[in-house]
C-alpha positions in Angstrom: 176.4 -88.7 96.2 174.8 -90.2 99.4 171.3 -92.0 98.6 168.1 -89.1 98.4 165.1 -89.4 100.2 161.8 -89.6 98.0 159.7 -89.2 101.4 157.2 -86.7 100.6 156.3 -83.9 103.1 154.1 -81.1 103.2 153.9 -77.9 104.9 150.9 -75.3 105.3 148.7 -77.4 103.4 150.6 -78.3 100.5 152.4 -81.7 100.0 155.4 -81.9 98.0 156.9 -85.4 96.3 160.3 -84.9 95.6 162.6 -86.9 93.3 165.9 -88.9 93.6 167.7 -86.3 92.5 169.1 -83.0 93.8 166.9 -80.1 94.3 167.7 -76.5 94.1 165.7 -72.9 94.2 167.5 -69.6 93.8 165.8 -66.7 94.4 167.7 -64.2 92.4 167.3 -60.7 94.6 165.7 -58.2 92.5 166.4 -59.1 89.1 163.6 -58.1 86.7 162.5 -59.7 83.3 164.8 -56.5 81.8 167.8 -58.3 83.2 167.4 -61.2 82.4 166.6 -60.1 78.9 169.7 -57.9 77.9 172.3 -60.8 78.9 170.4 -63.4 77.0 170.0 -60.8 73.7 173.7 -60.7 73.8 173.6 -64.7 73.8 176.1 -64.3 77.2 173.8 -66.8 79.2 173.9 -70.2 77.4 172.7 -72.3 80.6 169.5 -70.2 80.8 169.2 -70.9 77.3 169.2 -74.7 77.6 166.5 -73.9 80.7 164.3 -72.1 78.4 164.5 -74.6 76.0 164.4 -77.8 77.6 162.3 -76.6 80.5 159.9 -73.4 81.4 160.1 -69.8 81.3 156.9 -67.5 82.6 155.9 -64.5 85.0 155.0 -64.9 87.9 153.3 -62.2 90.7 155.6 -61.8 94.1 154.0 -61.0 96.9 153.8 -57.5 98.3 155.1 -55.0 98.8 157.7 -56.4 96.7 160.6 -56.5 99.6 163.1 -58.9 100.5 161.8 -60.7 103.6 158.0 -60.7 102.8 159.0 -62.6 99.5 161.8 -64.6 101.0 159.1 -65.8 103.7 156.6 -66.6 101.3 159.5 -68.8 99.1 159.7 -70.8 101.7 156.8 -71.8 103.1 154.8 -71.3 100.5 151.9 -68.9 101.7 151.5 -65.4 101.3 152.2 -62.5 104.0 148.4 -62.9 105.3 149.7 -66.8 106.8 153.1 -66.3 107.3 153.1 -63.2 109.0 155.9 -61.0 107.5 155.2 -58.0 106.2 158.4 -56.0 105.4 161.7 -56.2 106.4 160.9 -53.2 108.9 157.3 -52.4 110.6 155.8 -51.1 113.8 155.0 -53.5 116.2 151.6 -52.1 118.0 151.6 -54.3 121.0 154.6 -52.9 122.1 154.7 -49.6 120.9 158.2 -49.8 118.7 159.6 -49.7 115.3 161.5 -53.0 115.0 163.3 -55.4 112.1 161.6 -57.9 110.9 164.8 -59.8 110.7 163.8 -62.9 113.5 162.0 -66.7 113.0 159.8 -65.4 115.7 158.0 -62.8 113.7 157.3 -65.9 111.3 154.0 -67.6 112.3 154.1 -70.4 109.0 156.2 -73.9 109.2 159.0 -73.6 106.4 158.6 -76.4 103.6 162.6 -77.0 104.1 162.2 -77.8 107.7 160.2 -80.2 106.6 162.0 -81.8 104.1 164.7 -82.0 106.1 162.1 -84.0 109.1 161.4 -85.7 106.0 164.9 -86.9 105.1 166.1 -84.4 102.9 169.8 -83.1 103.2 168.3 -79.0 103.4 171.0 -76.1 102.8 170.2 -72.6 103.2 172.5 -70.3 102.1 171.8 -66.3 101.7 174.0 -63.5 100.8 172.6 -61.6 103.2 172.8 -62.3 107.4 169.3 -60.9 108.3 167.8 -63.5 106.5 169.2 -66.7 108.1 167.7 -66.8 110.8 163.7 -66.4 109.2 164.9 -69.0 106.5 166.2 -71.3 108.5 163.1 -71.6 111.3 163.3 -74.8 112.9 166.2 -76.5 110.3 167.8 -79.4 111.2 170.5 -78.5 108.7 172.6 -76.5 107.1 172.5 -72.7 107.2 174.9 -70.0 106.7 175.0 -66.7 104.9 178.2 -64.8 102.6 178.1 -61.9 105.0 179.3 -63.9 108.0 180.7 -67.1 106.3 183.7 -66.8 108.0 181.7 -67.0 111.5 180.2 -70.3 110.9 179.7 -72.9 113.4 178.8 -76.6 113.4 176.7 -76.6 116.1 174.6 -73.5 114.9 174.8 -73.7 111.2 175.0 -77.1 110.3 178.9 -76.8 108.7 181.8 -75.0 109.8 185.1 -74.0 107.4 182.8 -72.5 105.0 185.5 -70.7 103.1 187.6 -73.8 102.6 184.4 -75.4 100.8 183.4 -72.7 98.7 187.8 -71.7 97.7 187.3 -68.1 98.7 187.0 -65.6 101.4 184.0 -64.3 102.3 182.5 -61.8 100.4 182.1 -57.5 100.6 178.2 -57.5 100.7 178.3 -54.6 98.6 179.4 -56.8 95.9 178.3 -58.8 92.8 180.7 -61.8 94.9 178.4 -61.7 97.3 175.7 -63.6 95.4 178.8 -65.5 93.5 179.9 -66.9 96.5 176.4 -68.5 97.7 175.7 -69.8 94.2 179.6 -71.2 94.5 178.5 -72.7 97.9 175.6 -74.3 96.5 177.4 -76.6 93.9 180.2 -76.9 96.6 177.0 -78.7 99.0 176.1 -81.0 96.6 179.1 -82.1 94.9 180.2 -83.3 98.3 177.1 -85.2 98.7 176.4 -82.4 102.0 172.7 -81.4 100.7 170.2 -82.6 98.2 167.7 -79.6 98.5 168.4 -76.2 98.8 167.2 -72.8 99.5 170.0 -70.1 97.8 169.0 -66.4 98.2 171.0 -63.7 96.1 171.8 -60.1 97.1 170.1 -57.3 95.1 173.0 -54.2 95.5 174.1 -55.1 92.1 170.6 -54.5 90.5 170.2 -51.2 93.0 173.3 -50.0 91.7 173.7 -50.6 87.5 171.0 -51.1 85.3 169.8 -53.7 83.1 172.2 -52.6 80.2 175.6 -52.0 81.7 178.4 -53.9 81.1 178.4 -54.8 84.9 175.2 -56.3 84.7 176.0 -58.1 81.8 179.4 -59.4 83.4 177.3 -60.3 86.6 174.3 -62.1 85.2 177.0 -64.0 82.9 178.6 -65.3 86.0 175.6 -66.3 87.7 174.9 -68.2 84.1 178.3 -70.4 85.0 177.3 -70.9 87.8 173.7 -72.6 87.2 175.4 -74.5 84.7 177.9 -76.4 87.2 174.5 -76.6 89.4 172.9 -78.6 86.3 175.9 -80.7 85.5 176.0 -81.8 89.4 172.9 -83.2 88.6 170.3 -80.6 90.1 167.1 -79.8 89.5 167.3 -76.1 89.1 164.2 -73.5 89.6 165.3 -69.9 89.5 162.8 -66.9 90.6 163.1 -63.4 91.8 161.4 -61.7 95.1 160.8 -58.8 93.6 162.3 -56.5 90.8 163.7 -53.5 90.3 163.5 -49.9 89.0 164.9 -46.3 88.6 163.4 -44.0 90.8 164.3 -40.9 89.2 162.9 -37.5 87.1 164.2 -37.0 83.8 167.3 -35.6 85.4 168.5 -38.1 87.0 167.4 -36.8 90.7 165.5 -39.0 93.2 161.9 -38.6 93.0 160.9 -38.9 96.8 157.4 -38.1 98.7 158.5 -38.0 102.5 155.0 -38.5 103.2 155.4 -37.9 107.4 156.1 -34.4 106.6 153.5 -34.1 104.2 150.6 -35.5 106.0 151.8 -33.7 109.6 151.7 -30.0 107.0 148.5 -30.7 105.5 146.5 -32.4 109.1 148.8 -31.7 111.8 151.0 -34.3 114.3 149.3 -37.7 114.9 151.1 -39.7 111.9 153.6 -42.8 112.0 154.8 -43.4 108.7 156.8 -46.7 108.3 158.8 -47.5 105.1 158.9 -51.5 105.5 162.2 -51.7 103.0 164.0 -50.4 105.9 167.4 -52.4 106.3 170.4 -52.4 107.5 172.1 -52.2 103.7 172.3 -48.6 103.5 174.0 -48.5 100.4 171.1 -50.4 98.4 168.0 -47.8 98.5 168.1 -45.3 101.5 165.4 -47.2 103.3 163.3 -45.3 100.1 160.9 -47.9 98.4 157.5 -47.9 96.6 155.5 -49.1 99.9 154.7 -47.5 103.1 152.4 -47.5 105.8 150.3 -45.3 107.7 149.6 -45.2 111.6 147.3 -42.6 112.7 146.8 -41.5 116.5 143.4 -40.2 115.2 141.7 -43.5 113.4 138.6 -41.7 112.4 140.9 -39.6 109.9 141.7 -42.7 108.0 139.0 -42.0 105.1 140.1 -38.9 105.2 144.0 -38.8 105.1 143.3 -41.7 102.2 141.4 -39.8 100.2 143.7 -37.1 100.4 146.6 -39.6 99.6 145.1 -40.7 96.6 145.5 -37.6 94.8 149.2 -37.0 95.3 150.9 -36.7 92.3 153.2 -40.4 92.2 151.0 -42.6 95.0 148.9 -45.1 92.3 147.6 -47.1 95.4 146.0 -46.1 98.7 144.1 -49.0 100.7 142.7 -48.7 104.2 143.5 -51.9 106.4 140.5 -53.9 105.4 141.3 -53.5 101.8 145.0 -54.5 102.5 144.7 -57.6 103.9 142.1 -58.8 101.1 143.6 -57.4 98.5 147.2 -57.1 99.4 147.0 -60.2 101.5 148.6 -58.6 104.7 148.4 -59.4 108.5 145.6 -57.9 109.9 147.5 -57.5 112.7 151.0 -55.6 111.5 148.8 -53.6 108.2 148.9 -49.8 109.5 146.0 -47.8 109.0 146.7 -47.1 105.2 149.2 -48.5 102.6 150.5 -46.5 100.1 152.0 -47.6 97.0 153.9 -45.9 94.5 154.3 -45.1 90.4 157.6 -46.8 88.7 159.6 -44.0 89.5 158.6 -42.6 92.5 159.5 -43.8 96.0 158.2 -43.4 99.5 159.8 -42.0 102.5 158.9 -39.9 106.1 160.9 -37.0 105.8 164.6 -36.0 104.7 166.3 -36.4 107.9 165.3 -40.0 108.3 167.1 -41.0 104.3 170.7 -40.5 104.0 170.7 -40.4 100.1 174.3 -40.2 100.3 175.2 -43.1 101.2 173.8 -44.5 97.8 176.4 -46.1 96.1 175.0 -44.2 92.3 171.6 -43.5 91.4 168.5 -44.7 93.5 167.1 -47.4 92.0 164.4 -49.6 94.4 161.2 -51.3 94.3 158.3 -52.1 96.7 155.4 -51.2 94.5 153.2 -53.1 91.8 155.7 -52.4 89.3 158.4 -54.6 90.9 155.3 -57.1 91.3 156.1 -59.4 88.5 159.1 -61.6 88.4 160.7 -65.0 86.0 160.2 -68.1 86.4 162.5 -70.1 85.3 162.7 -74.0 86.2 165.1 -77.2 84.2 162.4 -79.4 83.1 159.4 -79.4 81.3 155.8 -78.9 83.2 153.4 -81.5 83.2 150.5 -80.9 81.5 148.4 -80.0 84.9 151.8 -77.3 85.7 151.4 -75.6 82.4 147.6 -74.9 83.1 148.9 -73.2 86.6 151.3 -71.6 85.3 148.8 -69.6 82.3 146.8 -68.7 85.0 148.1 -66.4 88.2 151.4 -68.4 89.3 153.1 -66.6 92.0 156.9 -66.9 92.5 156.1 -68.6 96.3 154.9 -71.5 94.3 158.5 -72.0 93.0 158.7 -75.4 95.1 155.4 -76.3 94.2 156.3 -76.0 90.6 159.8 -77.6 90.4 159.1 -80.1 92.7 155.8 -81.2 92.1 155.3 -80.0 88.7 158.4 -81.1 86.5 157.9 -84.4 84.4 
């Protein structure tokens, strides 16, 4: 292994001292405590057990709504959606009048603590299951940064490393697959074993956690591979911290069928046209949730109906949240800027939506299982080392899984 920088760095106003070893985050995509709990019941995850042991276990809060990119973003600069500027992986953009993705560095308006590291010396690998989350991760990286979905497509010049199949021994993976996070985790050890990054960024896919719950055997399978996994991490000498951006649950009646408010349809039969509902989970992955989650947001032509149309949404049956755009960007720390009118947030097993035509629920690959909501809010924490003294007194107060750096880095002893 090639000599590791000790520069420190900062970025948005927090200043990280890293040590002479290697350094590397996971964020495993939608994994709640309840998964993490069933594998380690059934003692099929010793390498989380030695973390727990040796090192820390806690909760932490995610930011919301509990989606992919606002959490991702957060992860890796450090801030909440209020500074960093993204506030689902789908939203409507005012300025211009259009629904767009969310999926771009330009929509990111915080410097990314692994750019800096990497200005500051760092080797800095990014590697995500997923494609739309490169290029946001990898804002202004002089490094290395490729994702499963398109590993076969990698390029020197643009991702840092090229041949990205011969490094990790496999193909690239079906994103619809538990192989798909396999194969970044796989890549991870492959980077620093060769001495090719010291610190790095690897982001999971959630389609295994849409699709099975907690309990099944191909959960259990999965989350025993990942655990072989973090253990080569920790015998190639890294410092590991593991989190989650958000988690995960069914959103289904006793019977098994989704339980769905398409609340576009409702608000235009109650008040009439004049309503833009945006569901900000909308992705290209199809298969994971339907574009259904337990967040939306309301545009109104009409803005002097917004007390109104809240109140109103406030006594549905299944909403358990209704704030106003003031009250979301204090409380829910959101952009002013890309709010809505009104969030909406759902119970644990109800989801949001506009109207039927705009969720193909058969594409679902099994039930419809999602998140978006407070109760996907809180995630594990899990990081190798013990906390110093001043790091256990953050962590019994209101740690949030953004911090992750903060607390492996800065916070280990």
């Amino acid at each position: 292994m090639p000599s590791i920088s000790t520069r420190p760095f900062s970025a948005n106003g927090i200043s990280y001292r890293p040590p002479a070893t290697p350094v590397v985050v996971v964020c495993v995509d939608g994994s709640a405590e309840e998964y993490f709990n069933a594998s380690l019941a059934l003692a099929q995850m010793p390498n989380l057990t030695r973390i727990i042991v040796e090192g820390y276990r806690g909760l932490v809060r995610s930011a919301l709504p509990s989606f992919t990119n606002v959490n991702n973003a957060s992860i890796v600069t450090g801030v909440p959606p209020a500074r960093h500027g993204s506030c689902g992986n789908f939203f409507y953009d005012e300025k211009i009048g259009a629904e767009v993705m969310m999926n771009s560095a330009a929509y990111l308006r915080a410097e990314t603590l692994l750019a800096s590291a990497a200005r500051a010396g760092r080797r800095v690998a990014v590697v995500t299951a997923k494609e739309k989350l490169r290029d946001i991760l990898a804002k202004d990286l002089q490094g290395i940064a490729f994702s499963a979905e398109k590993a076969d497509q990698a390029k020197k010049e643009s991702h840092g490393l090229d041949r990205i199949e011969e490094l990790v021994g496999s193909p690239k993976p079906e994103i619809y697959s538990a192989d798909a996070s396999l194969f970044v985790l796989r890549a991870g050890v492959a980077l620093i074993r060769k001495g090719l990054a010291d610190l790095l960024y690897l982001s999971l896919t959630d389609y295994l956690q849409h699709t099975f719950a907690p309990e099944t055997r191909t959960s259990l399978d999965f989350y025993e591979a990942m655990d072989r996994e973090w253990g080569n991490l920790l015998s190639a000498g890294a410092l590991l911290g593991l989190t989650a951006d958000h988690g995960m649950n069914a959103k289904v009646d006793a019977s098994g069928n989704p339980r769905v408010l398409y609340l576009e349809e409702m608000l235009e039969s109650e008040f009439g046209p004049g309503f833009r509902v945006i569901c900000p989970i909308t992705d290209p992955y199809v298969k994971h949730h339907g574009a259904l989650g337990s967040y939306a947001v309301v545009h109104l032509t009409d803005k002097s109906q917004t007390t109104r149309v809240g109140h109103w949404l406030s006594r549905l049956s299944g909403v358990t949240e209704v704030h106003d755009k003031p009250s979301a960007v204090r409380l829910l720390e959101q952009p002013e800027d890309r709010a809505g009118d009104i969030a909406v947030l759902s119970g644990r097993d109800v989801v949001l939506g506009r109207r039927p035509a705009y969720h193909d629920l058969s594409a679902l690959d099994g039930t419809l299982r999602s998140h978006g909501g407070r109760y996907e809010e809180m995630v594990s924490m899990f990081i190798s080392r013990p906390l110093s003294e001043a790091y256990r007194r953050k962590a019994a107060g209101d740690p949030r899984n953004f911090q992750i750096f903060d607390f492996t880095i800065n916070g280990t002893s």
